[in-house]
Structure formats: C-alpha cells, structure tokens
N, C-alpha and C positions, 0 to 999 in steps of 0.2 A: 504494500500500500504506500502512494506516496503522497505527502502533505504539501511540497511546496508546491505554488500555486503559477499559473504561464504567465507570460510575460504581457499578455493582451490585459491582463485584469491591473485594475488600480488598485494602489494602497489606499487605507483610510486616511492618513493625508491629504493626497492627491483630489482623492474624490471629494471629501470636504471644501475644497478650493472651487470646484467643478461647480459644486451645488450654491455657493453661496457670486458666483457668479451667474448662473443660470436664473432666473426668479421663476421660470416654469414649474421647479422642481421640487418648490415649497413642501410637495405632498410625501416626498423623499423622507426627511427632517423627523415627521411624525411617522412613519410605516419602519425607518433602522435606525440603531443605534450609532449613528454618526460618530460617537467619540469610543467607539471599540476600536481600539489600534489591530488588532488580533484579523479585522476584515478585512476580505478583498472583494472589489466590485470589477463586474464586468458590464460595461456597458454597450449597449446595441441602438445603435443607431439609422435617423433615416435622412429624409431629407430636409424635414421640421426640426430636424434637433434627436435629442433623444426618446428612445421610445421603449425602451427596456432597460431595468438595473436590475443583475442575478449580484446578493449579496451572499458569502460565503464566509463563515464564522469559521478560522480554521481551526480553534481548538474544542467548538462545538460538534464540528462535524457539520455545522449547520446551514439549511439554503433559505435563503427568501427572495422573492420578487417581488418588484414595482415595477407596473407599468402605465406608460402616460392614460390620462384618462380618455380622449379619446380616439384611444388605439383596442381598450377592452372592448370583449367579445366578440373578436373579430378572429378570434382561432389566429392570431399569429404569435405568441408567445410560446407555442408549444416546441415552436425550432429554435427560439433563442434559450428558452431553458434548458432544451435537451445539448445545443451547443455549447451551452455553459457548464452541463454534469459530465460532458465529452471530454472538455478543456480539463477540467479537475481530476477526472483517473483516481478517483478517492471512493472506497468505499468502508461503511456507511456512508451513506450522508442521511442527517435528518430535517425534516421541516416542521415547523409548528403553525398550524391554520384555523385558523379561528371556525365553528363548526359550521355556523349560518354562511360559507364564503364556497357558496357550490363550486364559481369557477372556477379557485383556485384547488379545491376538493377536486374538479375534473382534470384541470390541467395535471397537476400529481399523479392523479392514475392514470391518466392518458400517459406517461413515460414510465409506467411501474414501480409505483411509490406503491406502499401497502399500507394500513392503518396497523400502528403500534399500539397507542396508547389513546385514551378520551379521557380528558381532565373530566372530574367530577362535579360538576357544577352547572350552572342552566348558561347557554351560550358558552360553552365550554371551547377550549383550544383541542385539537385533534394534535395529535404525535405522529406524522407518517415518517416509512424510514423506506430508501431507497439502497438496496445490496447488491445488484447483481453487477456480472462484470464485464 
C-alpha cells in the first residue's frame, strides 16, 4: 500500500491560497477542513473555473468531495472521483456521508464503496469504505 500522494494533487497550503483567491469556492470552507495540513486536494477543472475538489485525508485514509453547484446531478463527478481513487493507489480509503445525501450515497457505490458503519442517531453520517484493488 502506498501513502504518498501524485504530484497532480495540492497541499493544504496550496489549496488554501487557491480558495481564498477564488470567491466561487466559499462553499469549499464549510464542506473540508481547510487547516488539516495532513490533506491533499485534487482539483478538476473546466472551462468556468473549477468544478470538482476530491479531498484526501492521508492519515485518515479519508475521501471527500465538493462539487460546484451547478455542475451536480449531472452524473459527471463519477470520473473525476474514480480518477482521483486511480491517482491515490491507496487502499482502504474511507468516506463519511451524511445519510439524507443520496447522491453522494450513489456516487460511492457507483465506484464500489460499501456501507461500513451508520452513526446512530437521526440524520446520521454513513461510514463507507472503498478496498478493492
């Protein structure tokens, strides 16, 4: 298994710079933890600017996505995430999705994430973990 992360992805740093430069990206801020040194972001881009961030938590094993708003539901996140768990060659990886969030609940299993765990609690986070290799 290997941890270090490619060269396409930014530090948290980096990306910090990115986002406080952009004003599109406000929604970044509140969706990851911006002052985790530990991530690295992969950004996918179009021709508006950005339209995808895969954050990757390395000592969580951890993935998350933001995607611009309106770029959802249009089924194109499922190649930049799956090109971002390509990029990484890491496995586990896990995600935590909040349970009411079907598309990110679909996207996950659309690439074969599985349900791990379901916090106990009403609107609970879902645990999925993605292994194969």
């Amino acid at each position: 298994m290997r941890n270090d992360v490619p060269q396409l992805w930014e530090s948290a740093e980096s990306f910090r710079r990115l986002v406080q430069v952009d004003t599109s990206l406000d929604g970044i801020a509140a969706a990851f933890d911006l002052e985790n040194d530990d991530a690295q972001y992969r950004v996918f881009t179009e021709e508006e600017g950005i339209a995808c961030v895969v954050v990757y938590f390395t000592g969580l094993y951890q993935l998350g996505v933001w995607v611009r708003p309106n770029l959802r539901g249009l089924r194109r996140s499922r190649a930049w995430v799956g090109q971002a768990i390509l990029e990484l060659n890491v496995r586990p990886i896990f995600s935590v999705v909040k349970n009411h969030n079907d598309a990110s609940l679909a996207l996950f299993s659309s690439l074969g994430f599985r349900k791990l765990h379901q916090l106990p609690s009403k609107g609970a986070d879902v645990v999925l973990t993605f292994d194969r290799l």
